[in-house]
BALOBA-1460 file (C-alpha; in Angstrom, 3 decimals):
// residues 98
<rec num="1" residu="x" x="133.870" y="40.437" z="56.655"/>
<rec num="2" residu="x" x="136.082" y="40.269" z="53.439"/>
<rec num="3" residu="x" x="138.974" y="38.709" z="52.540"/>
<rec num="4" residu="x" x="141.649" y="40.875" z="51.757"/>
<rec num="5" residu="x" x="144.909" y="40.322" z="50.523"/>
<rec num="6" residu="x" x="147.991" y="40.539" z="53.530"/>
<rec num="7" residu="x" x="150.016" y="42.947" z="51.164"/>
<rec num="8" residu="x" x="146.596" y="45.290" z="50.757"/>
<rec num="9" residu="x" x="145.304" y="45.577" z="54.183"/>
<rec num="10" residu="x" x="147.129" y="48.409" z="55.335"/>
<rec num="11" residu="x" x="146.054" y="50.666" z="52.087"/>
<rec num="12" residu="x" x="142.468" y="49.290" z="53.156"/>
<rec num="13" residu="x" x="142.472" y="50.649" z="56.542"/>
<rec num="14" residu="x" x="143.628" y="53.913" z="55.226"/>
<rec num="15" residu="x" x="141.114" y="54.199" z="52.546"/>
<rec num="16" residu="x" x="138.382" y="53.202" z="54.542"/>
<rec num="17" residu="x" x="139.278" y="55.611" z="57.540"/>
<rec num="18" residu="x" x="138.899" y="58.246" z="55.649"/>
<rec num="19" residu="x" x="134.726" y="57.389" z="55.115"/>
<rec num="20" residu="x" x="133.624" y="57.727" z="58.981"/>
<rec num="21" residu="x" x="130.047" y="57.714" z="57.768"/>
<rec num="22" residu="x" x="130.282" y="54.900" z="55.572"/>
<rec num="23" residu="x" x="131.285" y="52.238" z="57.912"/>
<rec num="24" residu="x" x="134.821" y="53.394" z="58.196"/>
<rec num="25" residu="x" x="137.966" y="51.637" z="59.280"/>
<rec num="26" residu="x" x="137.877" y="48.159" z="59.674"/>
<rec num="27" residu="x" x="137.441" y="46.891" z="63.810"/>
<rec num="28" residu="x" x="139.295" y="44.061" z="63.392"/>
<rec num="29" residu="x" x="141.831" y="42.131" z="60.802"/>
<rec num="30" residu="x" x="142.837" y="38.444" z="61.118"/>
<rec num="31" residu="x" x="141.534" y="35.744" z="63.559"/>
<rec num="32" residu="x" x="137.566" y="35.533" z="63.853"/>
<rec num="33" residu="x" x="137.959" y="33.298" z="67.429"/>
<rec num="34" residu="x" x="139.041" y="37.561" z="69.048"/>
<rec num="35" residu="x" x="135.002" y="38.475" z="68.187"/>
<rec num="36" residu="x" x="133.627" y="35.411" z="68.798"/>
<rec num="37" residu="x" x="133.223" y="34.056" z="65.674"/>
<rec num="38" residu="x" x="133.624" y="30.201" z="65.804"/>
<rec num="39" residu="x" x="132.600" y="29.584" z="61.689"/>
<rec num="40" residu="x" x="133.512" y="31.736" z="59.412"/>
<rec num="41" residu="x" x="131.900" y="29.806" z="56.942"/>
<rec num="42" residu="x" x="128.952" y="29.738" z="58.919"/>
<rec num="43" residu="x" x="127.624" y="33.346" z="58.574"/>
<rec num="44" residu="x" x="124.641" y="34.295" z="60.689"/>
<rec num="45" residu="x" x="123.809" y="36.780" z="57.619"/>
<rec num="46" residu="x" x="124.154" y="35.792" z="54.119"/>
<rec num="47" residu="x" x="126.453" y="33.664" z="51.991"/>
<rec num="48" residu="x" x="130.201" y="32.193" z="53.424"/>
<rec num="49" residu="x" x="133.174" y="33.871" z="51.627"/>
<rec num="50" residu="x" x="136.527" y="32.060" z="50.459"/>
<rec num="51" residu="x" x="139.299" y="33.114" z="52.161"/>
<rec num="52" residu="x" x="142.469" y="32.276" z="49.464"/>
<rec num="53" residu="x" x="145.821" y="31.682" z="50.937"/>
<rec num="54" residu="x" x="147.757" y="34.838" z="51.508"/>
<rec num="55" residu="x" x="144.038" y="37.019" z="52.437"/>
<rec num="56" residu="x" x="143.231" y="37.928" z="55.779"/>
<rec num="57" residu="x" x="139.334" y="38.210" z="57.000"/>
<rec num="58" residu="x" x="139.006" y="42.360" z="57.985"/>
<rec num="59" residu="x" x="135.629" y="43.279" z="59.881"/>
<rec num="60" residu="x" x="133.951" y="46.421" z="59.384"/>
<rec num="61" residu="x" x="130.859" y="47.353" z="61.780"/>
<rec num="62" residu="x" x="127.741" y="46.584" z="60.139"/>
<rec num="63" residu="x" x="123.983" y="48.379" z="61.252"/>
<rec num="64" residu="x" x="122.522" y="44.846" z="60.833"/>
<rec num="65" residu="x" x="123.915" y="43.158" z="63.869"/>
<rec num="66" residu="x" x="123.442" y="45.919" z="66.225"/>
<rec num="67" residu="x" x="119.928" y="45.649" z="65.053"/>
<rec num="68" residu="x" x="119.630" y="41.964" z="65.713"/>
<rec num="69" residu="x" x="120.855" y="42.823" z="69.566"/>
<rec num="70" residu="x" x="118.004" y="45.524" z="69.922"/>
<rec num="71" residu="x" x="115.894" y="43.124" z="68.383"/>
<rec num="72" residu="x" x="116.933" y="40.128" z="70.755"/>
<rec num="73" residu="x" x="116.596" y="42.499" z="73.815"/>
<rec num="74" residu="x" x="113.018" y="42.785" z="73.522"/>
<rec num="75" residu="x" x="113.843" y="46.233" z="74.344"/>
<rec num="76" residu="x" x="110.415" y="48.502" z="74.171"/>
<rec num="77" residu="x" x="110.106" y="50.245" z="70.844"/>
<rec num="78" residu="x" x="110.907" y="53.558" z="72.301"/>
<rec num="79" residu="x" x="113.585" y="52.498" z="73.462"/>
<rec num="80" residu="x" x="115.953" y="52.727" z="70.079"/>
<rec num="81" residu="x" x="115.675" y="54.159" z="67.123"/>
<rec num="82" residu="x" x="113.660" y="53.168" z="64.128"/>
<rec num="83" residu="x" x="114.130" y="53.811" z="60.381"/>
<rec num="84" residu="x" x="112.985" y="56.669" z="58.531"/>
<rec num="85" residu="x" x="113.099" y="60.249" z="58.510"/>
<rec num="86" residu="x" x="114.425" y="61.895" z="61.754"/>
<rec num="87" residu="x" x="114.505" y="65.292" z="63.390"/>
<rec num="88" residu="x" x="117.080" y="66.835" z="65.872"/>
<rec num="89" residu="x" x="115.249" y="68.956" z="67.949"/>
<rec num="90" residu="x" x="117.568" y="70.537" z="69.429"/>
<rec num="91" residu="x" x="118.372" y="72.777" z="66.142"/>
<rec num="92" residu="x" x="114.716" y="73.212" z="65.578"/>
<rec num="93" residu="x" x="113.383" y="76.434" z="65.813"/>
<rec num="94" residu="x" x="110.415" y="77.249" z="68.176"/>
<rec num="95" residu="x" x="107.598" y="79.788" z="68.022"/>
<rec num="96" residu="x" x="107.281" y="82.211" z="70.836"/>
<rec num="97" residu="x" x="104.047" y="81.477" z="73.386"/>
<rec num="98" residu="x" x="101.227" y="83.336" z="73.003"/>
């Protein structure tokens, strides 16, 4: 989350639509209670953030609490996927047999 100011969220959105791969558009602008969040000043990761008056709190995605889920799920290791280096094998080319 980060406070933004009312008359520059709209530019924001745009801006940061246009970087899919970097987290992209925001998923939400304005009251925390629509995604659950009961504290805003009670992160669950790192340090609480003013919020001036005239700023609205706009919510990108984050890799960190999808990670937390997985982690939480005591899922099986193979069941998601883990950092580092990773190969699609579908583009990968394979030697004929024999």
């Amino acid at each position: 989350m980060r406070p933004i100011p009312a008359s520059q969220v709209a530019k924001a959105v745009e801006v940061t639509a246009a970087m899919p791969r970097v987290h992209g558009a925001p998923i939400h602008v304005g009251d925390p209670a629509s995604l659950g969040i009961n504290d805003l000043f009670q992160p669950d990761y790192g340090d609480p953030v003013t919020i001036k008056d005239g700023e609205l709190p706009v919510f990108w995605p984050c890799g960190v609490t999808p990670q937390n889920a997985i982690m939480q799920s005591k899922a099986p290791a193979g069941d998601y996927p883990r950092p580092g280096p990773h190969v699609d094998h579908r583009r990968v080319k394979r030697r004929p047999e024999g």
